[in-house]
C-alpha positions, 0 to 999 in steps of 0.5 A: 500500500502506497502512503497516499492510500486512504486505508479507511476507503473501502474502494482503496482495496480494489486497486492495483497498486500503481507500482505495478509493473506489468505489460504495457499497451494493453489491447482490451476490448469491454465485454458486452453487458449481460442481460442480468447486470454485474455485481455492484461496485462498492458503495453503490445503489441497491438494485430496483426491487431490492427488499425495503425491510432496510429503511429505518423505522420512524423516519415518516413524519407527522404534523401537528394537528390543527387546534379546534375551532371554535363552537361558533367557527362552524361554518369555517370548518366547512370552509377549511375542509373543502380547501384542504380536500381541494389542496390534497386533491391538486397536489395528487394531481400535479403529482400524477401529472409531473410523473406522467410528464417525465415518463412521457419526456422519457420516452419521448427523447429515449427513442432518438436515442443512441445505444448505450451499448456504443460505449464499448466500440464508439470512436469519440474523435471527430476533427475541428478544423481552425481557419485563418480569415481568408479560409485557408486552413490553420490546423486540423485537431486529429486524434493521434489515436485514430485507426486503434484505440489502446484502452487500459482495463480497471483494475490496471488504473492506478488508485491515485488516478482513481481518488484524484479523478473522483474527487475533482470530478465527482465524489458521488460517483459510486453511489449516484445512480449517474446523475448528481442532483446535489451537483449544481450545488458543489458547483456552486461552492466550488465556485464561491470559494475559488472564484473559478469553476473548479467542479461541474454539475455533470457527473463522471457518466454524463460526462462520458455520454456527452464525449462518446455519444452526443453532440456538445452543444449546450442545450437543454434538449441535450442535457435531458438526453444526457441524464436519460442515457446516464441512467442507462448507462449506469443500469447496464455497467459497472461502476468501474467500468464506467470509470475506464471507459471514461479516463480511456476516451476523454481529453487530456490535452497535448494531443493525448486522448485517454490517460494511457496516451497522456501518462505517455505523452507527459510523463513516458510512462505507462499508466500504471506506474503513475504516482501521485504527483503525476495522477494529480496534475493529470487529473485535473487536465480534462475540465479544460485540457487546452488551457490546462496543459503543462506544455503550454501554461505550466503556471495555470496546470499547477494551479489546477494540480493545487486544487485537484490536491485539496479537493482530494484532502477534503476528501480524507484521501491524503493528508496535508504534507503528502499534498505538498510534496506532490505539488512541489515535485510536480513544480520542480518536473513541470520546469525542468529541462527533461520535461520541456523537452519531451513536451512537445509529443504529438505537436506538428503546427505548421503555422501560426501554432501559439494563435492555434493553441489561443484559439483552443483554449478559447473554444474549450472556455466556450463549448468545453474540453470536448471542443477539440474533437466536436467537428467544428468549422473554426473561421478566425480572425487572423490575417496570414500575410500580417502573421507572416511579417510578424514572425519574420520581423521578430525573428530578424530582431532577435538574432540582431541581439543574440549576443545581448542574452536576447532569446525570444519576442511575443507580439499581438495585432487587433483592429481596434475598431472591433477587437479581431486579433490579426496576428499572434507571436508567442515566441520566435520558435515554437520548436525551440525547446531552450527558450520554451518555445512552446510557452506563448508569451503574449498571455502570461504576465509579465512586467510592462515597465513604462509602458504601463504609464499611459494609463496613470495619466489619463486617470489624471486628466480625468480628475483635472489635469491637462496636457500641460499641468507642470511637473517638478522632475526633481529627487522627491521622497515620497512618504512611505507609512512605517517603511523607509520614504520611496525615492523613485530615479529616472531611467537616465539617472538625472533629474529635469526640472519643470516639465508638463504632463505632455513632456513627462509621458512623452519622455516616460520620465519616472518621477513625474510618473510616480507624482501623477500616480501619488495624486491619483491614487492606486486604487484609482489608477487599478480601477482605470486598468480593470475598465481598459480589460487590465484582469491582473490588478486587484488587491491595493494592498499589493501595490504601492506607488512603483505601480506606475512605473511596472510594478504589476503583471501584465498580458501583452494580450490585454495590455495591446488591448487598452492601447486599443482601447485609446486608438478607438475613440475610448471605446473597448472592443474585447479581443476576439480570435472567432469570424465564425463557429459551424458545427459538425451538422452546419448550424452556425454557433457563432458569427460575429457578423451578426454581433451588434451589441454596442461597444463600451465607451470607456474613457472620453474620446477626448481623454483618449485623444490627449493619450494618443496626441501625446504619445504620437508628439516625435518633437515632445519625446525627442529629449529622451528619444532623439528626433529620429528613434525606431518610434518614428514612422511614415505616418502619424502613429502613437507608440510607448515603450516600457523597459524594466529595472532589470532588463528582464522584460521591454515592450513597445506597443502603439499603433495607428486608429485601424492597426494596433500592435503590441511587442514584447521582448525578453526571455521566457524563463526571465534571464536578463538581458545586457542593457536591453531597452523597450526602444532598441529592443521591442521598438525595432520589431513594432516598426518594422512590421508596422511599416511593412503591414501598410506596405505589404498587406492586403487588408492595409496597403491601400488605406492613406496616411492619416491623422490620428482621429480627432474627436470633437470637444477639443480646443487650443490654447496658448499657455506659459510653461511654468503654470500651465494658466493663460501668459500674461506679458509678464511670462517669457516669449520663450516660456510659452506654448500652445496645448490641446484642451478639452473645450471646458478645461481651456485656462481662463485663469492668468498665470500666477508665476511671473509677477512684478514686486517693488524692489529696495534697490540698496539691499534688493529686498522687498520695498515697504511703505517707509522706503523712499520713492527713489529707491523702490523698483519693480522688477519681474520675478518668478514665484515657482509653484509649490509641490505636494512633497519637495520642500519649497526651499529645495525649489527655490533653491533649483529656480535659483540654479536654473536662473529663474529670478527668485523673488527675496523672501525680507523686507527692507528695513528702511525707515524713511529718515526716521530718527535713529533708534536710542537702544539697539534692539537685541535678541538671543537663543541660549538654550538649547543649543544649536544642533542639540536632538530633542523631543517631546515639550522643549522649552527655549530660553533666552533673552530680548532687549527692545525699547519702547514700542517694539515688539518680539516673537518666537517661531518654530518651523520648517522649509520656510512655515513658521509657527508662533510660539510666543510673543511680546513687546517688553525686555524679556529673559529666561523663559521664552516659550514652549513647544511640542517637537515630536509634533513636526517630524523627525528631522531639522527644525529651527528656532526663530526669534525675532524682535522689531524696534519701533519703527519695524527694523528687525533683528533675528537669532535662529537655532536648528535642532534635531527632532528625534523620536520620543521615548516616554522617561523610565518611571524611577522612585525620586531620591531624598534629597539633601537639605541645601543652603540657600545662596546668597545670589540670584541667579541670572538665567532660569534652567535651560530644559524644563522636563515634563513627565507627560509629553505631548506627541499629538502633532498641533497640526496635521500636514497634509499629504494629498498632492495638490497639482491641481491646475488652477491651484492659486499658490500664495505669491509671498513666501509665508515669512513676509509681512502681512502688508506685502507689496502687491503688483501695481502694473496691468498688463497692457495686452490683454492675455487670453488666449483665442479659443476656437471651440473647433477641433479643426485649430489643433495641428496634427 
């Protein structure tokens, strides 16, 4: 007995042991079924007619008796009498009538029925043929058994095999008599608690009849033929029986019909000697073996081993720790070198082979695992000379690179108007066993790098922004809750100052990226992917702000569908592979032809424009690119690159309104490649087969070059660069550019940055109201906009490097000829002392001379935000005031005291500290003190800490961390430390700014 026997199962006792070793290929024929049927199985159903004297007693129920009515209820007895009679009377009736009419439905549909005798001799193979979209033939599915059908006897099928296929299957099957009606509700469960079918409503014998003896259609005609023949069958057979026929005929993917072709085709073996590791990956292949099959989706095949695993622990069959050394055996076999090698049994694709495969599995999510061998005429969607160019582009570009550690390329077509996909590369080599050429690359998750970009954008410019919001490409540390602060970098390692959303997307610069992410939010930009047919994002938890830049998986096949999505207007059109579905007796299952079902419109088609507008700007992206890189073509087309951090993966996808492709570049088994980008490494392939495609193809060498579609409700406008808002005369020439808007979001609002203020020329600080006339000048400044996380002073601190004219932050302390001040105004910080780590309540001591009339204050603050901490407008020394550190943050902070004499001149002392993490002080007994003398001095200055037992750590105030890059954000244009009396500008431009805006899409130049 193997250790994976359930000992307590009596059905474990009546197996072969699957270490048997005996002969191979058995050529068995089931013997007829005798008229008297055979004993039963263990655990089945007595026969009909059996002696009821086993139906335990007392089971019949009675209910209570109705109480009495009352004397004077006479008449309502009457009445109650009759309803119930007339009760009793219909439900005799409906009884009578319903067992009448499922006799008469029996013996309607039994008589067009096929004999359940064919189960012994029936062929079950009947080819489907794949056409491309011209007719001519992609493949036909053959039986590989065809001619002779090699069939294993009962007691040869291992036990493993036996418990994992009637767990996964059908637990009931030795007691049902060969239809579950407890079915549907396992589905069900199943269903809730993997959120994917895992178990049918069909019972192991439905299943057998509807692959050996009736058409697949799913009707419910077919089904009530299904049940009737199940009873049939179940009448005349064995249960073992029944269970060879079915692991003999049914489909297990790879071309193997019957577990005895499968254990070979997989594993090259003989069905006996399968263990349970291998019974359970096999087990669970028939449901959908196209989809399920570990030559073409390992990942997906042990997923459903796992399932097969814990439905089979549910089961008592096996226990937790014999589940997990199947699963990573299987895990470790599945990958390696000796399994992909002999993978590729029964396999002769000619052409086209992983759009084949794609196809498959299609059909068997469509009509189930028997779509293989159903007779179905399958007219595709795919265009031959377009899959030719691919394959050909493809394969040139990767042996360009060969000596770069590149293996492979996937790529994927579609119209985007309707969603047929016109071509499907998988790899370069679907025979190739050392790049996994089987694998089909275009539908297993990937990072998409960058190129993942365009989605967070139109996010943004669906909560506001617009094509030119300003951007600060700077270092930034974005806050991080508990963990250490995320410092995004570029893919060139610089930095590049105020730039637009247009230059940010175009330029695929990381920073600005994660901005536009940190203001929309991940849940937002994951919501954004799902509605653009993104099914890989879907807990928040897993993401952070990494993913705007690939930090989630993808399929080039969904990714290559939300570029579509923006290259049609915003309206998603699902991909689809089918033109048309016959079936074996010519009725039309499918034709898309007749599909008039409306597309989602998904985006606005004009945010969906401003994407591709963008994306097709070769002079925007020229900084990055170069004015003539691979993403340059002959005509107008939109076109983003993604390249991960570690060179394992790099994509170009984009295209024109009628062609969209998607190219992918890499390794299957996630090998880096050697400084590989999405530009020299994917791009090449797009561009190349794009050109090609309207050069070459049929279907698009006659279509014109054309603009890009312009939807209506777009306007242009000129703006400044460093506010996005209508110029002023103020803001540069050189400063300015025009920008697509939509016609409600044109700037009305002028620009905020560049303004006029009234200069001290002797000192160049701000003028006041004591200054005099001939010394005050108005000069034109540039008042940077703040940013959500920088700090302002690393902004101006860059204005100032980049030669913006960064207006002063002081008041000149001029004072018109006013009589000198008798006393110098002093000021001093004493404790604590510069540099000094503190936390929880610090108090500041120190001293103010002022004379009469003059005032002081005491400021804490950082990154020029200051807070009053106290104040005065007397000589003051000692204690100064207090304030709670931990309420600002770890990090620096300064002190500031200011006192100002009569006529407002100022003086200034400022201390920077250090603000630490609180720890609360250890509660230690306080030590009798010694009695001391009392000094005959006093002393000058107060102690300089003053301690308190309960510190305050809630903050006074609450920083806000929301971004706030809105567009018509209005930043304050003096500095916070300035008087409250600051000059404003005294000149109005002359030339009235606003820009003309033409509510026609017609002004945009393309």
């Amino acid at each position: 007995m193997n250790d994976w026997q359930n000992p307590n199962n009596p059905r474990a006792q009546s197996s072969a042991s699957p270490d048997d070793n005996g002969a191979r290929g058995y050529e068995y024929e089931y013997p007829r079924p005798a008229s008297p049927r055979a004993n039963p199985a263990p655990n089945a159903l007595p026969e009909r007619g059996a002696p009821a004297s086993d139906v335990a007693r007392g089971a019949e129920y009675y209910p209570p008796a109705l109480p009495a009515a009352p004397a004077r209820s006479a008449i309502a007895r009457v009445w109650l009498t009759r309803l119930g009679t007339f009760a009793l009377g219909a439900f005799l009736f409906l009884s009578c009538g319903g067992l009448a009419l499922a006799g008469g439905a029996y013996f309607y549909y039994a008589q067009d029925l096929p004999s359940a005798d064919k189960l012994a001799t029936v062929n079950t193979s009947q080819s489907t043929k794949i056409y491309d979209r011209t007719g001519a033939l992609l493949y036909e599915i053959l039986d590989p058994n065809l001619g002779r059908h090699t069939i294993i006897p009962p007691d040869k099928i291992p036990m493993a095999l036996k418990q994992a296929t009637l767990a996964t299957e059908d637990p009931s099957f030795y007691t049902n008599p060969g239809v579950d009606f407890y079915g549907l509700a396992r589905a069900i469960y199943y269903l809730v608690r993997y959120q994917r079918p895992v178990s049918g409503a069909s019972t192991i014998t439905q299943q057998l009849i509807k692959t050996a003896l009736l058409s697949p259609e799913q009707t419910v005609e077919r089904k009530i033929k299904e049940a009737i023949l199940a009873f049939e069958v179940t009448r005349r057979y064995s249960k073992d029986e029944i269970l060879a026929f079915y692991l003999n005929t049914i489909n297990y993917g790879n071309h193997s019909y019957g577990i005895q072709a499968a254990a070979q085709s997989y594993f090259q073996k003989d069905v006996t000697q399968l263990n349970l590791a291998e019974a359970s990956l096999l087990a669970g292949l028939p449901q959908l073996p196209a989809i399920y099959d570990p030559c073409i989706n390992p990942d997906r095949a042990l997923e459903r081993q796992s399932v097969v695993l814990d439905l089979m622990q549910e089961q008592s069959m096996l226990t937790a720790a014999q589940a997990r050394a199947a699963a990573q055996e299987m895990t470790q076999r599945v990958n390696s070198d000796a399994f992909v090698s002999h993978c590729k049994a029964g396999l002769n694709y000619t052409r086209a082979p992983h759009f084949v495969e794609y196809v498959r599995q299609q059909l068997q999510e469509t009509y189930g695992a028997n779509a293989d061998n159903a007779g179905l005429q399958v007219y595709t969607t795919l265009d031959p000379q377009t899959q030719n160019i691919i394959e050909e582009e493809a394969r040139k570009q990767i042996a360009a690179l060969k000596n770069k550690n590149v293996n492979s390329a996937a790529a994927v077509a579609v119209n985007p108007r309707n969603g047929e996909i016109l071509g499907m590369l998988g790899s370069v080599n679907f025979d190739d066993e050392k790049i996994d050429g089987q694998v089909n690359v275009a539908t297993r998750l990937r990072q998409p790098g960058s190129s993942i970009k365009p989605l967070t954008y139109v996010a943004a410019f669906e909560k506001g922004w617009t094509p030119a919001t300003p951007l600060y490409d700077l270092t930034t540390e974005f806050p991080n809750g508990a963990q250490p602060s995320y410092v995004p970098q570029n893919y060139d390692g610089k930095e590049h100052g105020l730039v637009t959303a247009r230059g940010a997307l175009a330029n695929s610069y990381n920073i600005p990226a994660v901005k536009t992410l940190y203001f929309v939010g991940v849940p937002e930009m994951m919501g954004m992917a799902q509605r653009l047919g993104i099914t890989t994002f879907n807990n928040p938890q897993q993401y952070g702000l990494a993913l705007t830049l690939g930090g989630g998986e993808v399929k080039l096949t969904e990714l290559t569908g939300a570029y579509a999505t923006f290259a049609n207007g915003g309206k998603r059109a699902p991909l689809t592979a089918f033109l048309k579905i016959v079936d074996g007796a010519g009725r039309t299952l499918y034709d898309a032809a007749r599909q008039d079902a409306p597309m989602e419109q998904t985006l606005d088609a004009r945010h969906a424009y401003l994407i591709t507008n963008i994306l097709s700007d070769n002079n925007a992206r020229a900084p990055a690119f170069g004015p003539n890189s691979p993403l340059k073509t002959a005509r107008p087309t939109f076109v983003k690159t993604g390249t991960t951090n570690d060179y394992k993966d790099n994509w170009t996808l984009g295209g024109t309104n009628e062609f969209v492709l998607g190219v992918w570049v890499g390794n299957p088994r996630n090998q880096a490649m050697q400084n590989v980008s999405g530009v020299t490494g994917a791009a090449p392939i797009w561009h190349n087969v794009l050109e090609r495609v309207y050069q070459e193809a049929d279907a698009f060498k006659n279509i014109p070059a054309h603009a890009l579609n312009v939807p209506p409700g777009l306007v242009q406008a000129q703006v400044c660069n460093e506010s996005g808002l209508a110029p002023t005369e103020d803001c540069p020439a050189d400063h300015r550019h025009d920008e697509i808007f939509l016609n409600n979001q044109a700037p009305t609002q002028f620009d905020n940055v560049w303004t006029r203020l009234k200069i001290d020329v002797t000192n160049n600080l701000l003028a006041n109201e004591n200054c005099a006339p001939e010394t005050i000048e108005e000069r034109v400044f540039a008042n940077l906009l703040p940013d959500p996380v920088i700090p302002y002073d690393r902004i101006r601190e860059w204005g100032a490097a980049q030669g913006y004219p960064i207006p002063p932050t002081e008041t000149s302390p001029c004072v018109n000829n006013a009589p000198a001040t008798p006393e110098p105004v002093g000021v001093k910080i004493n404790r604590p002392d510069p540099g000094a780590q503190v936390s929880g309540t610090v108090t500041v001591n120190g001293a103010v001379r002022i004379p009469q009339g003059g005032a002081w204050v005491l400021e804490v603050g950082r990154a020029g935000r200051w807070d009053l901490i106290a104040s005065g407008n007397v000589e003051t020394r000692g204690k100064l005031g207090q304030f709670e550190a931990n309420a600002y943050g770890e990090g620096e902070l300064d002190i500031r005291l200011t006192a100002t004499d009569q006529w407002g001149q100022p003086r200034e002392d400022k201390v920077r500290v250090y603000v630490i993490a609180f720890a609360p002080p250890t509660q230690t007994p306080e030590p009798t003190r010694r009695p001391t003398r009392t000094p005959t001095f006093e002393p000058t200055l107060e102690p300089t800490l003053e301690p308190t037992l309960e510190p305050t750590l809630e903050p006074t105030f609450e920083p806000t961390l929301e971004p706030t890059l809105e567009p018509t954000l209005e930043p304050t244009l003096e500095p916070t430390s300035l008087p409250t009396e600051s000059p404003a500008p005294t000149q109005t431009p002359n030339v009235t700014p606003t820009p003309e805006i033409s509510p026609t899409a017609t002004r945009i130049p393309l």
